[in-house]
Each structure stands twice: as C-alpha cells, then as structure tokens.
C-alpha positions in Angstrom: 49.9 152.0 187.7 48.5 150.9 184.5 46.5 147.7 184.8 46.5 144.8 182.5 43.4 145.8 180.3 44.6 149.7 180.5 47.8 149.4 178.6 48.2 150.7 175.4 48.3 148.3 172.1 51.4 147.6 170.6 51.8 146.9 166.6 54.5 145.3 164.6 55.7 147.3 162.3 58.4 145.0 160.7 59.0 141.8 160.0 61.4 141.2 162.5 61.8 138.1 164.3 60.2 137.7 168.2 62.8 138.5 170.6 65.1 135.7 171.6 63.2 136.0 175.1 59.7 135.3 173.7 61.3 132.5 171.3 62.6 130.7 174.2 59.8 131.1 176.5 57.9 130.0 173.9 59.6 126.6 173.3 59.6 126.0 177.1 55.9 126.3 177.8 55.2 123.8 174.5 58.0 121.3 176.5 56.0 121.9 179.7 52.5 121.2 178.5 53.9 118.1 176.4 55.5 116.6 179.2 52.1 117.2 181.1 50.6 114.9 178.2 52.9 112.6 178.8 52.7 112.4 182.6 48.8 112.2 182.3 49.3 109.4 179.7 51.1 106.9 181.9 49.3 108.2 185.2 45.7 107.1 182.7 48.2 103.6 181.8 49.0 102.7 184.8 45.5 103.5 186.2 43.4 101.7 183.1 45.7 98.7 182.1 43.9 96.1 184.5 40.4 98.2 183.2 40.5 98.8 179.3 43.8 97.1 178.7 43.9 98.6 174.6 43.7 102.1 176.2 46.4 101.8 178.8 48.4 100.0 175.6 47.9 103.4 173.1 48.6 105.5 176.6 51.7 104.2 177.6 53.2 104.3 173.3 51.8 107.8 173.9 54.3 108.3 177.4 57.0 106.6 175.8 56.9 108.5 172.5 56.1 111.7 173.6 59.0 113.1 175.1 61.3 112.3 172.0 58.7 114.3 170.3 58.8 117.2 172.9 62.8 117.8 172.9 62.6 117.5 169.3 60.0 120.4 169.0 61.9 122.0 172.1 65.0 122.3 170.1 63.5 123.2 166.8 65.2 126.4 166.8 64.0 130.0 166.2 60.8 130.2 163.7 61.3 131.6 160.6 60.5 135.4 159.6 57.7 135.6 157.7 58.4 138.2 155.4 61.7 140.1 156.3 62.4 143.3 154.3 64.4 143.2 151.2 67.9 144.3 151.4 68.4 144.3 148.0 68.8 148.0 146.2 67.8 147.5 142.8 70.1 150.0 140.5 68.5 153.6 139.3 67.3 153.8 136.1 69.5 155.5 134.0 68.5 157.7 130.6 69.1 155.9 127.4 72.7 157.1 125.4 71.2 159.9 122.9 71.9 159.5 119.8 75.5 160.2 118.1 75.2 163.5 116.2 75.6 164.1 112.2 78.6 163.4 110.2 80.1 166.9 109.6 79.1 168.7 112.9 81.8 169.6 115.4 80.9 167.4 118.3 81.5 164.4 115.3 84.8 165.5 114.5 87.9 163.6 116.2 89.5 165.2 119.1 92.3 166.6 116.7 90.2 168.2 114.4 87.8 169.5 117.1 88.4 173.5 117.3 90.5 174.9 120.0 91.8 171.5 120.4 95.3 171.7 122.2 97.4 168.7 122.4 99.1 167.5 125.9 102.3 168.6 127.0 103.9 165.1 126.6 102.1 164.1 123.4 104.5 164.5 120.6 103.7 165.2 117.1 
C-alpha cells in the first residue's frame, strides 16, 4: 500500500479542464471556509458590540454581506481553460499554378487541335 508521500507524480499534459469532481469540490470548500468567516464575524459582533462598538459595527456588515458574496462565488461556474488546444486545421500549402506553356507547343493548342484528339460519342460535328 503506497503511502501518501510514496505515490508517484502526476503531470498535465493538456489543457483540459479539472474534472467536474475537483471543480465542485472546489467551490464547496471556498462556501465552507466563507461561511466560517461569516460565523466568526457575528460570533466577534455579538461578543465586541458592548466592548469596541465600531468593530462589532464592521463585523456584523461583514456577517450580513458575506454570505451573498459566498453563493455568488459558489455558483460562479466552472473556471475557464487556460489555454485549450486549437481545433482549427489550417489548410496545406499548395504549389503555385506553373506557368502556361508557349504559344505553338502542343499542350497550348485547344483540345480539337491537340493530336490524337477524338471527339465524344454524343458530340456532333
């Protein structure tokens, strides 16, 4: 049994988004640890407003705002990839036309005045 410390090293190879697993596990723990915020920050209101009463003030804005903030994060959707491969196939590059050949050779002639030229069968003269 490999141990945590044994196991081998894994590298991305592509630029493939994280699993939908990892995304969503991901977006959980950051609405977990900002609704921890927010629980400290009223727990420190509650405990500070006959103490420091400005402090319990910015806490408790901080408890109420906070967990519109964390749903909105929370719901943010999947991150962006940063650099997926292109699946665009630019065309080959084709040789350039050569040039027509000289006026009087055979291969400048039309096709009926080309040698060996037969006409089609339904071609009528």
């Amino acid at each position: 049994m490999l141990r945590k410390s044994d196991e081998v090293e894994v590298f991305r190879i592509t630029g493939a988004r994280q699993g939908l697993a990892d995304d969503v596990r991901g977006r959980q723990r950051r609405y977990v640890i900002s609704m921890s915020v927010r629980t400290v920050s009223v727990v420190l209101a509650a405990v500070l407003w006959n103490v420091e009463r400005h402090v319990a003030i910015v806490a408790l804005a901080l408890g109420v705002l906070l967990p519109y903030i964390a749903v909105v994060i929370a719901n943010a959707g999947r991150e962006n990839a940063p650099s997926l491969p292109s699946t665009y196939l630019t065309a080959p590059v084709r040789p350039a036309v050569e040039a027509a050949p000289a006026a009087g050779s055979a291969e400048s002639a039309g096709p009926h005045e080309r040698p060996g030229w037969v006409p089609p069968a339904h071609e009528h003269r």
